[in-house]
C-alpha positions, 0 to 999 in steps of 0.5 A, a space after each residue: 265312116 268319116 268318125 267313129 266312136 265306142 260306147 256301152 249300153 246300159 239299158 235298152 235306150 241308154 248309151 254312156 260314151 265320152 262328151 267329145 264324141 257328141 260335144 266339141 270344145 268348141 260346144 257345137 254338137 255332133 249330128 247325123 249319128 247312126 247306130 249298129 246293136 251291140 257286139 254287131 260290126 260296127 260299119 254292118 247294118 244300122 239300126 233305125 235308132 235316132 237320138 231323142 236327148 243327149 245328157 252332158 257331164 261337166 267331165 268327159 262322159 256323155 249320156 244319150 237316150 235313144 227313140 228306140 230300144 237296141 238290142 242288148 244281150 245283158 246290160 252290166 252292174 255299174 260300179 258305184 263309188 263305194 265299189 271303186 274306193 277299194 279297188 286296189 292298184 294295179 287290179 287289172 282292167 278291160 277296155 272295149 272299143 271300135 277304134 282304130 287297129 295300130 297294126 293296119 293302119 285301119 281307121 277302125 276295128 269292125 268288130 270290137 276289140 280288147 285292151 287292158 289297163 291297171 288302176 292307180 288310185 293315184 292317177 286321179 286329176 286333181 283338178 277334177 273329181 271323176 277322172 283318172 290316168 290309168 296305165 298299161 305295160 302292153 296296149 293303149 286305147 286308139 282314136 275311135 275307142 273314146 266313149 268305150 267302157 272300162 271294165 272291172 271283174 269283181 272278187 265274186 267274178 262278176 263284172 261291172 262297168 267302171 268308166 269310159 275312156 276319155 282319151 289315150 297319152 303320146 298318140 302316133 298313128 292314131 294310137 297311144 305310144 308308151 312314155 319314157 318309162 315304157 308305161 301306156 297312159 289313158 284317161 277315163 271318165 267314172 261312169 257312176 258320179 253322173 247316173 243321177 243325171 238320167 232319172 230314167 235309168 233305174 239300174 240294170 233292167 233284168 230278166 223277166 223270170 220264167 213262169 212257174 206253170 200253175 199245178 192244177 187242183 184236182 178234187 175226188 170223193 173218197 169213200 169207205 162205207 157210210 165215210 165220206 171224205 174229199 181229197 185234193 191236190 195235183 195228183 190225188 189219192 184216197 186213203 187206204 181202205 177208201 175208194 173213189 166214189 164214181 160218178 153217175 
């Protein structure tokens, strides 16, 4: 695998990952992408998915539609800005990605892997509008986990996708190293700012829910002498004192 990158899907068709994975400063457009299903080894078997548009932000982040659905498990909440205005700093975040193992020295991890980060309100880049440095006592992102999501647990226990990675701060051996305060540094993409770009995006696509079977109605004649009375339901009974008129 000459490159890797990570990403999330957040419908059956929609991918979120960082704009330098399809796009180059340079503005020349990546080619010959192929895709594996979620949570699947990334050099395992290929989907036959190709890319129908690719929607770029004017930050890091990249939208792409795919011809064909993957196969996704569930698909998470995105948190929107309001969501993320009350984040408070250090709140513990997860990022997820393929990118290369610091320990090995592999170009990538086949399966995913975790790493953790703090938020810091303060880390936002004045000079644009959805992108933080957020930072970690522990673990950095690698090259190959750009485009992986950035994820938050809610208060409630859910989670929700925050941001993308974007890139990781002092790389050495194709990962991150700490500064001279001993903090890991990344930089990651809001995800939510740039929804509005893919009018097909309607939210999280959700189950189908089970059909209730249908009861069926049951009829049956009761009588009690000259009284004649009708009694319906799943499960009918006749009064007491009346018995059910049988057929001829």
């Amino acid at each position: 695998i000459p490159s890797v990158c990570s990403g999330i899907l957040i419908a059956p068709t929609i991918i979120v990952t960082a704009r330098h994975c399809v796009r180059n400063d340079s503005g020349i457009d990546g080619s010959g992408y192929v895709f594996t299903n979620p949570g699947s080894r990334v050099d395992g078997l290929a989907t036959n998915a190709k890319i129908s548009r690719v929607v770029i932000s004017d930050e890091d982040l990249a939208l792409i539609i795919l011809d064909i659905p993957l196969k996704g498990a569930e698909y998470l909440k995105v948190a929107d800005m309001a969501m993320i205005a009350a984040i408070s700093d250090l709140t513990p975040l997860s990022g997820y990605g393929y990118g290369a193992v610091f320990e090995t020295s592999e170009p990538y991890s086949p399966l995913v892997r975790k790493y953790g980060m703090e938020w810091r309100s303060a880390g936002k880049d004045l000079k644009l509008k959805n992108t933080y440095e957020l930072t970690s006592k522990s673990s950095s992102a690698c090259r190959g986990d750009s485009g992986g999501p950035v994820i938050i647990t809610l208060g409630n226990g859910e989670l929700a996708l925050l941001a993308v990675i974007s890139g990781a701060a002092n790389v050495q051996n194709a990962c991150g190293t700490p500064g001279s305060d001993g903090l890991f540094r990344m930089r990651v993409t809001l995800v939510s700012p740039y929804l509005s770009l893919i009018p097909e995006y309607t939210g999280i696509p959700m189950a189908v829910p089970p059909t209730t079977p249908t009861k069926k109605i049951v009829k049956i004649t009761c009588i009690k002498g000259k009284v004649t009375k009708v009694i319906s339901g799943s499960k009918p009974k006749c009064p007491k004192g009346y018995v059910v008129k049988k057929k001829n």
